[in-house]
C-alpha positions in Angstrom: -69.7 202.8 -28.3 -71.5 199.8 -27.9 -75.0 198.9 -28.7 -77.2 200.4 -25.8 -77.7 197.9 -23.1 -81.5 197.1 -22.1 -83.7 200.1 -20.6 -80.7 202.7 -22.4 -81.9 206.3 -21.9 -80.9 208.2 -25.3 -80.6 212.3 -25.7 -82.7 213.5 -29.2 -82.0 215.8 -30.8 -83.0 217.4 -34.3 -80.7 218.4 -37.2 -83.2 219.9 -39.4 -86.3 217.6 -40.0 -84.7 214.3 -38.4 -84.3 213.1 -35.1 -81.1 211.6 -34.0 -80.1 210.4 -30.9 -77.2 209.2 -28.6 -76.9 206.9 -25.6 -77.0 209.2 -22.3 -74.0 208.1 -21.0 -71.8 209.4 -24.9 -73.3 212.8 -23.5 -71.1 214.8 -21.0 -73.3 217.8 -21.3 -75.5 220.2 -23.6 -74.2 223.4 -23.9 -76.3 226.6 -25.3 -75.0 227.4 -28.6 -71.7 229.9 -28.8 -69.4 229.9 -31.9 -66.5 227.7 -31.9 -63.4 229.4 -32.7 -62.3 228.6 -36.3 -59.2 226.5 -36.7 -57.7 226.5 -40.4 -56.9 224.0 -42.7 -60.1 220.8 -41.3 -62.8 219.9 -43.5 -65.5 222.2 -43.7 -67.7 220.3 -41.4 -65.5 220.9 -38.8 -66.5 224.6 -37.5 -63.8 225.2 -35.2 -62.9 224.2 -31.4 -64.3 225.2 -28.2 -62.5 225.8 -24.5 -64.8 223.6 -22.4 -63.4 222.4 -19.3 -60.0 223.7 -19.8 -59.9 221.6 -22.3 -60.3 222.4 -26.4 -62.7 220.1 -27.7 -63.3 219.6 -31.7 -66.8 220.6 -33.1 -68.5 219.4 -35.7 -71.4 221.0 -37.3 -74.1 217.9 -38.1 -75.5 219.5 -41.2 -72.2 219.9 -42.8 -71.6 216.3 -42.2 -74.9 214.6 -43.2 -74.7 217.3 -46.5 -77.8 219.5 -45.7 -78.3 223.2 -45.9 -76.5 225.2 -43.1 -78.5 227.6 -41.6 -78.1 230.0 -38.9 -78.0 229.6 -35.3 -81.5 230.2 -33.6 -82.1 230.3 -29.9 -82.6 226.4 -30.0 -79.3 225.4 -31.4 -77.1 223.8 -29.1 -73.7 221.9 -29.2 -73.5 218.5 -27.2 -70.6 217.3 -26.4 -69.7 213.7 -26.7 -67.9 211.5 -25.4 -65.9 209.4 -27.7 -63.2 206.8 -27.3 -62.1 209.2 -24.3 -62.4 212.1 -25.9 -64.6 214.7 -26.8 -66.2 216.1 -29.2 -68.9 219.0 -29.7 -71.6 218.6 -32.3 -74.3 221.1 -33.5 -78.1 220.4 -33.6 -80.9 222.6 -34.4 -82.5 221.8 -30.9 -82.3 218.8 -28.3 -86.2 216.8 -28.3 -85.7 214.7 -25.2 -84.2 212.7 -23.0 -85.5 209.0 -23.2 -85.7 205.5 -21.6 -86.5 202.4 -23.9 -87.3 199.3 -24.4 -85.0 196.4 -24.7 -85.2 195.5 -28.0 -86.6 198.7 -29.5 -83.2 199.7 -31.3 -83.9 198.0 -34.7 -80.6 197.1 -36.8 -80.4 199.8 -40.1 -81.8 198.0 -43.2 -79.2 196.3 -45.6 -80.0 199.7 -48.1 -77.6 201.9 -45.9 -74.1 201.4 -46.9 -71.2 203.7 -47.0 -70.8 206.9 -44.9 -74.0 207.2 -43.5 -74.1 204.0 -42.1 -70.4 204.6 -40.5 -72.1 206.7 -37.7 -75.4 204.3 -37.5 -76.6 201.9 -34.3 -79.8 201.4 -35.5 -83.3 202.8 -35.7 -86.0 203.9 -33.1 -89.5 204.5 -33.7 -90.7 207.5 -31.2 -94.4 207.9 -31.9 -94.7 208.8 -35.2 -91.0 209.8 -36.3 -88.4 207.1 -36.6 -85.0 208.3 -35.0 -81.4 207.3 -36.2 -79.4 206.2 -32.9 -75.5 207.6 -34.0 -72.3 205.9 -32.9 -70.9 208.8 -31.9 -67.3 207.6 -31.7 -67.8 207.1 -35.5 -68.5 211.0 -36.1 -64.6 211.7 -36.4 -62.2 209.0 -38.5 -59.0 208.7 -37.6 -57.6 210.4 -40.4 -60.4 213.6 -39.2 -58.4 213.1 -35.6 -55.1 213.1 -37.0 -55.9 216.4 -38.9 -57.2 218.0 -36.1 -54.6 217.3 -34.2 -52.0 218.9 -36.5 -54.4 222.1 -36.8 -54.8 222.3 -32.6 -50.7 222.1 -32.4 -50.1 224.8 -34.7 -53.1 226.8 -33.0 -52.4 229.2 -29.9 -55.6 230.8 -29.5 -57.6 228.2 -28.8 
């Protein structure tokens, strides 16, 4: 994805305590929470696949991936699907917070400290009131290596 053009509207969403969001148009659709179907053999972040569309679209659980607690599914949790480089992908948060317009300008570049993984699936920074809110390249949320090895698991998976 590329950096959010001026008056972007982002979808926030919560995965635990923080607030993360995603340019409107990387959303194809929030879906009420269901259980993906487990797929063996993926990392452990990546819960299974789900028929959307007629089509079977990864999911990742956000938690797993940003190495916080899992928890159970409450009535809140929902699975947006993204759209990434032409594909999709389904991604559990806790509960969507709102749809958004902003600002041109109000996407702040990450500070130098964030390096590594985390800053893999970082934009930048948005300050919402009183919460700051980490703006994902969702494109980033799988590697290629992750694609690859889904791949291979969905080919050698018939119930999906």
């Amino acid at each position: 994805m590329t950096a959010p053009t001026p008056n972007t509207q982002i979808v926030i969403f919560r995965v635990a305590d923080d607030w993360f969001a995603a340019d409107v148009f990387s959303v194809e659709r929030v879906l009420r929470y269901k259980a993906p179907t487990a797929i063996p053999d993926v990392p452990d972040w990546i819960v299974g696949v789900l028929d959307y569309q007629q089509r079977v679209v990864p999911v990742i659980d956000l938690r797993r991936r940003f190495d916080l607690a899992a928890v159970a599914p409450s009535p809140e949790t929902r699975i947006l699907i993204f759209t990434a480089d032409g594909e999709w992908i389904g991604a559990v948060a806790d509960g969507v917070v709102e749809v958004t317009a902003l600002e041109d300008g109000a996407i702040a570049a990450p500070p130098p400290m964030f390096r590594g993984l985390a800053a893999e699936y970082l934009l930048g920074l948005v300050r919402r009131s009183d919460r700051l809110v980490i703006v994902l390249d969702v494109a980033r949320l799988l590697s290629t290596t992750d694609r690859l090895t889904l791949d291979q698991a969905r080919s050698g998976n018939t119930h999906a």
